[in-house]
Biopython code that builds the backbone (N, CA, C, O; Angstrom):
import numpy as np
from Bio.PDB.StructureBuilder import StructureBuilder

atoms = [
    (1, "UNK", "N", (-57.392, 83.652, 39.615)),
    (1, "UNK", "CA", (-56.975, 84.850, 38.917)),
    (1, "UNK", "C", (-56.295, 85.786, 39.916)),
    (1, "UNK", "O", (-56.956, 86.110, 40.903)),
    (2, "UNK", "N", (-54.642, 86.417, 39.735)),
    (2, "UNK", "CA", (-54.401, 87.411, 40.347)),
    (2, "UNK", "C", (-54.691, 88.644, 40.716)),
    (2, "UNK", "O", (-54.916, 89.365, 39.744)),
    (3, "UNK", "N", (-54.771, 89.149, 41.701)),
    (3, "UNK", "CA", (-55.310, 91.003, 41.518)),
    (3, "UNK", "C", (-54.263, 91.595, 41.943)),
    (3, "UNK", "O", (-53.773, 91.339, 43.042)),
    (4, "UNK", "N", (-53.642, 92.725, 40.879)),
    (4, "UNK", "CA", (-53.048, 93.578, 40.976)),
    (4, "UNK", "C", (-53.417, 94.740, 41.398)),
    (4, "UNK", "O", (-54.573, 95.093, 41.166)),
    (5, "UNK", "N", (-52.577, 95.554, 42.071)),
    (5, "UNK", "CA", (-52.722, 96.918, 42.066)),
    (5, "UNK", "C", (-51.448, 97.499, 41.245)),
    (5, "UNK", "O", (-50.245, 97.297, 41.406)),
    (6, "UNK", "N", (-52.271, 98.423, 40.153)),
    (6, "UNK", "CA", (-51.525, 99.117, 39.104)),
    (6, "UNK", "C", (-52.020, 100.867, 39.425)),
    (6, "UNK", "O", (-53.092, 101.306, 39.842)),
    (7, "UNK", "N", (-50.552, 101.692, 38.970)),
    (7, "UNK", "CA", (-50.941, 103.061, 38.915)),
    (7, "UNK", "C", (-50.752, 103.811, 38.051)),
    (7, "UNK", "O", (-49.561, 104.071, 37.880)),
    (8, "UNK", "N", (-51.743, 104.504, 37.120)),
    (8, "UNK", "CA", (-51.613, 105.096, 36.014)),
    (8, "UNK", "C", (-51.430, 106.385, 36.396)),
    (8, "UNK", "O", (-51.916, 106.854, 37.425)),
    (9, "UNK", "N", (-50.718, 107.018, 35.582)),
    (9, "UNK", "CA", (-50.612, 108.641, 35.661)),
    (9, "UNK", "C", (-51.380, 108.933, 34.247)),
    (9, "UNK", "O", (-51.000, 108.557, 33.138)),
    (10, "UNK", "N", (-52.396, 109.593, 34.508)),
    (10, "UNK", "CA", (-52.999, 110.327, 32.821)),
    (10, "UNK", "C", (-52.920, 111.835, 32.742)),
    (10, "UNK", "O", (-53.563, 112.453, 33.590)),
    (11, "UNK", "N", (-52.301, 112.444, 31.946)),
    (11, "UNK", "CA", (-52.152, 113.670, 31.616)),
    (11, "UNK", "C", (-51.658, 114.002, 30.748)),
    (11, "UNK", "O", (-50.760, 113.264, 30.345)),
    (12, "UNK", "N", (-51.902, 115.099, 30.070)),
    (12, "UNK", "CA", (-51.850, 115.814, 28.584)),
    (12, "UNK", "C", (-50.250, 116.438, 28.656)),
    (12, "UNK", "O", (-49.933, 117.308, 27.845)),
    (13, "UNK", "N", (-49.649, 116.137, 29.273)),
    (13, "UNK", "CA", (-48.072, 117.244, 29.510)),
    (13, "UNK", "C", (-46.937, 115.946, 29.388)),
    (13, "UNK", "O", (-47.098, 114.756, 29.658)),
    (14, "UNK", "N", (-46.037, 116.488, 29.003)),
    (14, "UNK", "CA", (-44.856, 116.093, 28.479)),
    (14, "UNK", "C", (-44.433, 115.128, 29.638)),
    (14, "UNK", "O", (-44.549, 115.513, 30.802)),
    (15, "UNK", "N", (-44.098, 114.274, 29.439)),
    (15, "UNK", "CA", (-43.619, 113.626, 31.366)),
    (15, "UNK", "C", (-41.930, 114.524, 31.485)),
    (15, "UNK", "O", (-41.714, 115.046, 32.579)),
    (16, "UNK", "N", (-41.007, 114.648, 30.578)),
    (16, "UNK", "CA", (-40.002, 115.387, 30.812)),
    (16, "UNK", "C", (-40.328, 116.889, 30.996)),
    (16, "UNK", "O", (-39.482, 117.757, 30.778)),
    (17, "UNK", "N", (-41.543, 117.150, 31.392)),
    (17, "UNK", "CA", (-41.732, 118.826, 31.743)),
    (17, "UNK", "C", (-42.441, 118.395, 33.631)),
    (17, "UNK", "O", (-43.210, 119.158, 34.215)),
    (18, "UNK", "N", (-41.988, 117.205, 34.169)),
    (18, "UNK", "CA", (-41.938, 117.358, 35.598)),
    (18, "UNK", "C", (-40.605, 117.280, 36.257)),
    (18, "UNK", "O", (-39.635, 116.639, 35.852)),
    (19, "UNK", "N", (-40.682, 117.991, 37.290)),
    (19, "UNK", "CA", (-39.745, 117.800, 38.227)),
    (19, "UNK", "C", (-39.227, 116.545, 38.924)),
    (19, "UNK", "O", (-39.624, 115.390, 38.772)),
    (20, "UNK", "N", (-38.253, 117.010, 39.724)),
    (20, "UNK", "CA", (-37.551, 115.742, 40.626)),
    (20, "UNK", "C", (-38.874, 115.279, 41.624)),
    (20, "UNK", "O", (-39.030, 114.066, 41.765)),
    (21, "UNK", "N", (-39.445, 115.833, 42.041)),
    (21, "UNK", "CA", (-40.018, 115.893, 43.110)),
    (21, "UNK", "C", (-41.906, 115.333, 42.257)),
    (21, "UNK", "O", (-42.919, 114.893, 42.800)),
    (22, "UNK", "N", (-41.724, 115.517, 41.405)),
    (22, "UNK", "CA", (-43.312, 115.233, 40.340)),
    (22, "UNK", "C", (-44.259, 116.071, 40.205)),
    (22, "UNK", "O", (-45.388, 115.767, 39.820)),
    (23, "UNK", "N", (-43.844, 117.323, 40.543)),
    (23, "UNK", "CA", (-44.478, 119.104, 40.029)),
    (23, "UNK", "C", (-44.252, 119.362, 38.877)),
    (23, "UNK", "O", (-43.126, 119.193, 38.411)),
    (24, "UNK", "N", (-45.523, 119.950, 37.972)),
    (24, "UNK", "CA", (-45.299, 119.938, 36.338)),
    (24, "UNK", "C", (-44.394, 121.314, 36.790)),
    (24, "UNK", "O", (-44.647, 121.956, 37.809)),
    (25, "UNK", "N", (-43.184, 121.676, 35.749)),
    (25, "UNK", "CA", (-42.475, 122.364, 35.461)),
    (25, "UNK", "C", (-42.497, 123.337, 33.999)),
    (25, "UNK", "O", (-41.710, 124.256, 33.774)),
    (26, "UNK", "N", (-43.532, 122.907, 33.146)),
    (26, "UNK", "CA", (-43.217, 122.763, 31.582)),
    (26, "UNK", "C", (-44.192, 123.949, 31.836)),
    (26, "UNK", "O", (-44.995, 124.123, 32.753)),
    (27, "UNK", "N", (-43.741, 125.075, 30.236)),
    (27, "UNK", "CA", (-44.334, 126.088, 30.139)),
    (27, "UNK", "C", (-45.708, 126.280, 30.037)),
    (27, "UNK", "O", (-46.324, 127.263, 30.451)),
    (28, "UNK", "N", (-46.306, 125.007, 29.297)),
    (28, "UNK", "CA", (-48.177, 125.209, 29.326)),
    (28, "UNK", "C", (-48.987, 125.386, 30.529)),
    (28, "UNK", "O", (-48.823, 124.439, 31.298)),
    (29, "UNK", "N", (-49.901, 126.373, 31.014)),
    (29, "UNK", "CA", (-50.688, 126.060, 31.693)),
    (29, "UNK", "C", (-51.002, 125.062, 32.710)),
    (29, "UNK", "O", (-51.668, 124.078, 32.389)),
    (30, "UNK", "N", (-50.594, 125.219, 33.887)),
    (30, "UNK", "CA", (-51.214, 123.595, 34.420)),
    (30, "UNK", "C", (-52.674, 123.364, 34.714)),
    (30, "UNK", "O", (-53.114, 122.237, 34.940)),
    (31, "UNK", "N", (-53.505, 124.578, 34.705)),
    (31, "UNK", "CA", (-54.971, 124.294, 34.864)),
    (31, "UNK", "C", (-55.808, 124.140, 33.489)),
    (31, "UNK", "O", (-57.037, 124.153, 33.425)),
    (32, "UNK", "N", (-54.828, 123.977, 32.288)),
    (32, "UNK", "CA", (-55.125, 123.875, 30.818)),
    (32, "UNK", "C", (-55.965, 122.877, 30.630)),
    (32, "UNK", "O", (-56.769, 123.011, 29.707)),
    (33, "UNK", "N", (-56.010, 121.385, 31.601)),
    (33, "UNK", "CA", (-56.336, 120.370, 31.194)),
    (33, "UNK", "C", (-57.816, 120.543, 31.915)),
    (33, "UNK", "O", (-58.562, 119.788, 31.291)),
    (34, "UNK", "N", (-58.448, 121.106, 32.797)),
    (34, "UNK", "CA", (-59.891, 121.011, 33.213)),
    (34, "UNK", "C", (-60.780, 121.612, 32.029)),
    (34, "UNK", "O", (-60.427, 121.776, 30.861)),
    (35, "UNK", "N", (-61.871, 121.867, 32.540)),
    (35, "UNK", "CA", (-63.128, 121.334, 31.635)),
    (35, "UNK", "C", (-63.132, 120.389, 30.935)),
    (35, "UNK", "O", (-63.052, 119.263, 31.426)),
    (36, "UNK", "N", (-63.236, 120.611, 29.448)),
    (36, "UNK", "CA", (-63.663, 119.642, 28.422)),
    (36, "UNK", "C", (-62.686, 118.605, 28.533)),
    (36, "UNK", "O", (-63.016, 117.426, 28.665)),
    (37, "UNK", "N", (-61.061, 119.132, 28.467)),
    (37, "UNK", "CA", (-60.238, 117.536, 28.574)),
    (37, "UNK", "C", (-60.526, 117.257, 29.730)),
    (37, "UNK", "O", (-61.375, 116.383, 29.558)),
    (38, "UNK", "N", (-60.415, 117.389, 30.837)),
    (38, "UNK", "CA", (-60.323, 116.846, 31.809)),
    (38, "UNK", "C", (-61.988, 115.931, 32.110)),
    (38, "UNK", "O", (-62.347, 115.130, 32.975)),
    (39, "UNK", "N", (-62.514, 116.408, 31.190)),
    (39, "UNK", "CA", (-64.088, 115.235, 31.168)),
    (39, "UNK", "C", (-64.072, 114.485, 29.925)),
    (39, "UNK", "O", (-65.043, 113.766, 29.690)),
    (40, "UNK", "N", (-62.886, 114.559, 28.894)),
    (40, "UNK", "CA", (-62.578, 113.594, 28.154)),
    (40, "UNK", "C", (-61.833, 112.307, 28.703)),
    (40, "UNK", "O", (-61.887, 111.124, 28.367)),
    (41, "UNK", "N", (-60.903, 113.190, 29.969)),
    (41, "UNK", "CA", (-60.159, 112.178, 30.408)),
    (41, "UNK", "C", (-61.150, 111.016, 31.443)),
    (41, "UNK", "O", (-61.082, 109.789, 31.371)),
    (42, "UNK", "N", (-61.908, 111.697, 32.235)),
    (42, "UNK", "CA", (-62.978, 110.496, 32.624)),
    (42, "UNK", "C", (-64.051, 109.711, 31.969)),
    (42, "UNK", "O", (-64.726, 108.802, 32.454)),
    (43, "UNK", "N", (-64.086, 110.201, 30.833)),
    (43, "UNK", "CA", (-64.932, 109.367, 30.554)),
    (43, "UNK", "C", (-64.237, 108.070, 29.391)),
    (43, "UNK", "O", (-64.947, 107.109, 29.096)),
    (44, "UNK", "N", (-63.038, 108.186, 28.911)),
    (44, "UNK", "CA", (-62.011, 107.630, 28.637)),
    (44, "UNK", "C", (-61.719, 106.183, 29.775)),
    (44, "UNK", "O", (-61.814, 105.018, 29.388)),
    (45, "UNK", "N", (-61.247, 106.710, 31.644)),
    (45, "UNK", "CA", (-61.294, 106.028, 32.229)),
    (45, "UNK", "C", (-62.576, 104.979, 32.402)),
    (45, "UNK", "O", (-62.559, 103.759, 32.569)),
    (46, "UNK", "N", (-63.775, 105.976, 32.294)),
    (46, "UNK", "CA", (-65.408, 104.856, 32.642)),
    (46, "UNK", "C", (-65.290, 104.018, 31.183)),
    (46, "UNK", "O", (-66.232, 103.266, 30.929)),
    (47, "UNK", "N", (-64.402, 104.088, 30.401)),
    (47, "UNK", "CA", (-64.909, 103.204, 28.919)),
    (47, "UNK", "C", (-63.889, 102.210, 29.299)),
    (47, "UNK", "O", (-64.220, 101.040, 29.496)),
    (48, "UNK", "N", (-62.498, 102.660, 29.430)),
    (48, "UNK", "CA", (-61.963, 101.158, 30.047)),
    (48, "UNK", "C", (-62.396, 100.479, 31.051)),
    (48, "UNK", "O", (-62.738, 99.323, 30.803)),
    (49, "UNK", "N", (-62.486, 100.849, 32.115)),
    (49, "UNK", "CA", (-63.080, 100.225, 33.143)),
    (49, "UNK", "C", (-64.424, 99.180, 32.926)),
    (49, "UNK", "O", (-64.514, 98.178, 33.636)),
    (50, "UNK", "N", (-65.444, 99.488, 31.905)),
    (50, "UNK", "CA", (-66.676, 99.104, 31.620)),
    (50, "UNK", "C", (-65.599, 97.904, 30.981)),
    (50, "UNK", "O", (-65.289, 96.772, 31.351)),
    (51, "UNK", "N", (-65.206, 98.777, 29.830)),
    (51, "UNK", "CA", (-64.323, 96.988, 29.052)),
    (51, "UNK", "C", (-63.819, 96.073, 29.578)),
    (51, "UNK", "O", (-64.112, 94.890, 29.407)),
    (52, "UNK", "N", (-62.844, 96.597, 30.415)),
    (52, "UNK", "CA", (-61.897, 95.555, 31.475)),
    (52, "UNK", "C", (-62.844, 94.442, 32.660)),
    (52, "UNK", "O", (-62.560, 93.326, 33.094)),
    (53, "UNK", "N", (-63.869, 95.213, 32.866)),
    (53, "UNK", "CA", (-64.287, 94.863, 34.062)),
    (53, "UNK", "C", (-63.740, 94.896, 35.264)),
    (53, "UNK", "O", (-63.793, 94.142, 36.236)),
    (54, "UNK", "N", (-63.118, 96.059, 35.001)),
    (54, "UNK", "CA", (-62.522, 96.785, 36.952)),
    (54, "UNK", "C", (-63.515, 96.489, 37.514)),
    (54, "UNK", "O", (-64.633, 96.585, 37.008)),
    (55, "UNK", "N", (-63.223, 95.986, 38.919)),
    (55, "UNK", "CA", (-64.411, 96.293, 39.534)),
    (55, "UNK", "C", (-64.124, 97.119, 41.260)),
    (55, "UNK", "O", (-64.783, 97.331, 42.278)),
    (56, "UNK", "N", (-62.710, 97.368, 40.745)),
    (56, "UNK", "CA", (-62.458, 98.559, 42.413)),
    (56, "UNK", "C", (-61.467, 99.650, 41.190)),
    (56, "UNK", "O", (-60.543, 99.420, 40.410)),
    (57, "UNK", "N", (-62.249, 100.855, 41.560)),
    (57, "UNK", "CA", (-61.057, 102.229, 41.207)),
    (57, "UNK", "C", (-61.026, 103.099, 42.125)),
    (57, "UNK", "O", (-62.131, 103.406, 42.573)),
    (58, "UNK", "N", (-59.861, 103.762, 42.699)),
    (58, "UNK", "CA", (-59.308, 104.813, 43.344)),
    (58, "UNK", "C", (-59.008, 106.048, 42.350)),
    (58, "UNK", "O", (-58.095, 106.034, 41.524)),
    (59, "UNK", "N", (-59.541, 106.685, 42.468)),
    (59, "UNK", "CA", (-58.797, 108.346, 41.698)),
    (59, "UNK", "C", (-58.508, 109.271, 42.800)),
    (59, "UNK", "O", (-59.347, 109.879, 43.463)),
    (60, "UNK", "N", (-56.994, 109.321, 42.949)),
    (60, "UNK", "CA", (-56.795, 110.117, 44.180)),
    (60, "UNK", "C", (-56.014, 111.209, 43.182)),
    (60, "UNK", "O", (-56.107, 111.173, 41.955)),
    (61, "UNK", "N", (-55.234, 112.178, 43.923)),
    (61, "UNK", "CA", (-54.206, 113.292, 44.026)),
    (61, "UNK", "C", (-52.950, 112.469, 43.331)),
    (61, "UNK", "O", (-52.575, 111.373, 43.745)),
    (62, "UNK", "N", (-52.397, 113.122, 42.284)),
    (62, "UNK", "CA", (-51.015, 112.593, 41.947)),
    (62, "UNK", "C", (-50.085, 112.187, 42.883)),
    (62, "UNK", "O", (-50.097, 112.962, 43.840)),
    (63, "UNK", "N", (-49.067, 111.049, 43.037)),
    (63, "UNK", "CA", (-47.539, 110.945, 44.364)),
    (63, "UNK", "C", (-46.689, 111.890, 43.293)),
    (63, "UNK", "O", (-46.387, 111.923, 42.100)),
    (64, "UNK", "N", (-46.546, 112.470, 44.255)),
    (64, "UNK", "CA", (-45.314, 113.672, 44.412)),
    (64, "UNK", "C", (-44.022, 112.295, 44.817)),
    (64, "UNK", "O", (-44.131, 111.685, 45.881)),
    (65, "UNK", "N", (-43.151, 112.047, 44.063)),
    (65, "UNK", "CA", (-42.002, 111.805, 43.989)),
    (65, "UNK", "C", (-40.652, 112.454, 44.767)),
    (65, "UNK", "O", (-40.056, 113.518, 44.596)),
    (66, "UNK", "N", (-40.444, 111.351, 45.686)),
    (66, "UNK", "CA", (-39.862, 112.504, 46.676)),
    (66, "UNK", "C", (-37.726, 111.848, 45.950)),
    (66, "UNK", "O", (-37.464, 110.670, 45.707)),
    (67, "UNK", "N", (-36.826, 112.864, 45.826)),
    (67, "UNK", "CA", (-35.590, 112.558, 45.288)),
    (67, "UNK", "C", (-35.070, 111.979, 46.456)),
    (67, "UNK", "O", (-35.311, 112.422, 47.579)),
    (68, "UNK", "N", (-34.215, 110.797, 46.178)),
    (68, "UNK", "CA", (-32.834, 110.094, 47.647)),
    (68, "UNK", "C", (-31.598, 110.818, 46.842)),
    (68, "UNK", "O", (-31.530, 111.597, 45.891)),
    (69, "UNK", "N", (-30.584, 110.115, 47.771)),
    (69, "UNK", "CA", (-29.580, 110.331, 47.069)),
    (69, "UNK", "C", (-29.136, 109.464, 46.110)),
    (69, "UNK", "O", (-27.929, 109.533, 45.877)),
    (70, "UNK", "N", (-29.803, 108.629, 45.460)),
    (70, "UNK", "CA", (-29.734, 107.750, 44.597)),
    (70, "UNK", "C", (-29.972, 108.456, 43.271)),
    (70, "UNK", "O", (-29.384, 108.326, 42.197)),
    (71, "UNK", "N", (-31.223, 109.420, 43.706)),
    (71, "UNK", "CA", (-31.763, 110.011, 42.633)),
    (71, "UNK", "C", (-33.118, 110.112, 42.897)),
    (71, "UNK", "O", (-33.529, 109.530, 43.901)),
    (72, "UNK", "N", (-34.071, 110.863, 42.057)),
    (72, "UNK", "CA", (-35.587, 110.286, 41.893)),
    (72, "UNK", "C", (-35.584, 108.787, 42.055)),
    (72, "UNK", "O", (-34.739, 107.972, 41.685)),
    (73, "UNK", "N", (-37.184, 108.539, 42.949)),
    (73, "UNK", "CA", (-37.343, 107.690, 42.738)),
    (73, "UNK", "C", (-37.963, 106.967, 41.208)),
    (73, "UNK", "O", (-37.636, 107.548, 40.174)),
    (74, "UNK", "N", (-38.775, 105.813, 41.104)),
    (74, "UNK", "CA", (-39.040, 105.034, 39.705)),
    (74, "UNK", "C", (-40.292, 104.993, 39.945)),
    (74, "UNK", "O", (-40.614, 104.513, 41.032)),
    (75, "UNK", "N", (-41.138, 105.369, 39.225)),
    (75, "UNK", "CA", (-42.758, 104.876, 39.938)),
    (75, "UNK", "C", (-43.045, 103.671, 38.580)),
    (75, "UNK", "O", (-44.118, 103.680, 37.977)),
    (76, "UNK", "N", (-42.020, 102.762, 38.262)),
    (76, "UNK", "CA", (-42.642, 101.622, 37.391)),
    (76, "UNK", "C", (-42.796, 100.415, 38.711)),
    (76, "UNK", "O", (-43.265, 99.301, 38.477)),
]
sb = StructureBuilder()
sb.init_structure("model")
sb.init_model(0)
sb.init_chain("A")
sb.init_seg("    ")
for serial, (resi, resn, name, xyz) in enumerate(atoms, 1):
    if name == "N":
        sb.init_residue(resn, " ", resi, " ")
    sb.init_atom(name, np.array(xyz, "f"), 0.0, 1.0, " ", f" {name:<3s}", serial, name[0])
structure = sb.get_structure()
């Protein structure tokens, strides 16, 4: 069986309300999502994880997306 490393972004905001760089930009609140969502959103993660049978998770700090002259980069 292969093991991947995959990276999810989870958040309640528009993905076209971030920047070049991957700073929310969009008019709502950015500390809107703590408390209650933001403990909907983990326990969301512990229900997949239990299903899937992850058995390594990292929850770090969002990548900040840095622009070339190509453009933004792609985080697919």
């Amino acid at each position: 069986m292969s093991e991947y490393a995959v990276c999810h972004k989870i958040t309640k905001y528009d993905p076209a309300d971030f920047g070049a760089n991957g700073g929310y930009t969009g008019a709502e609140d950015s500390v809107s999502d703590h408390g209650p969502v933001e403990s909907a959103y983990l326990e969301a993660v512990a229900a997949f994880v239990e299903e899937t049978g992850v058995r390594h998770l990292t929850v770090r700090e969002p990548i900040r997306r840095r622009a070339t002259s190509a453009g933004p980069s792609s985080t697919r």
